[in-house]
N, C-alpha and C positions, 0 to 999 in steps of 0.2 A: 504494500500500500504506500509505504513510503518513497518507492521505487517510482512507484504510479506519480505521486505527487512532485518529484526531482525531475522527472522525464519531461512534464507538461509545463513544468517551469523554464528549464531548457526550451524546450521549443516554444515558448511562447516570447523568451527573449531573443531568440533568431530568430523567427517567424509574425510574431505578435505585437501588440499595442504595448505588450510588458517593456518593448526596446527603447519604446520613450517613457517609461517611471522609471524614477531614480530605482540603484537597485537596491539598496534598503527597504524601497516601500515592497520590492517584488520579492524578496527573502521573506520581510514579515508577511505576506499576503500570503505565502507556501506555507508559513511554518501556522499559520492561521487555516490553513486549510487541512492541513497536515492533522492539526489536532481537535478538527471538529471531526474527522474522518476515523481520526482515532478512540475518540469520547463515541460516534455514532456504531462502531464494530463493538465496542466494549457492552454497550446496551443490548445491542441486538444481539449477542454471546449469550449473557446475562440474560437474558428474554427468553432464549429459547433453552437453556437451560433447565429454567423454573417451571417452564411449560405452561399455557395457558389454559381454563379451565373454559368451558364454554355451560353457561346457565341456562 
């Protein structure tokens, strides 16, 4: 996942709008992606885990 998130940043700095943000903003903007992506897998682990009950 993290893979995924360094891969799309590279190319978004050769390829993308990212080549005109400073790159500060483009490193915080990965590593903010990076850790919603990681908060979002940890849940959904945890999710299915516990298994849901249906009433």
């Amino acid at each position: 996942m993290v893979f995924l998130v360094v891969a799309l940043l590279l190319l978004g700095v050769v390829l993308g709008t990212v080549a005109h943000a400073p790159l500060t903003f483009s490193v915080a903007a990965g590593l903010v992606i990076a850790v919603w992506l990681g908060v979002f897998a940890l849940r959904e682990r945890l999710g299915r885990r516990r298994g849901t009950s249906a009433h």
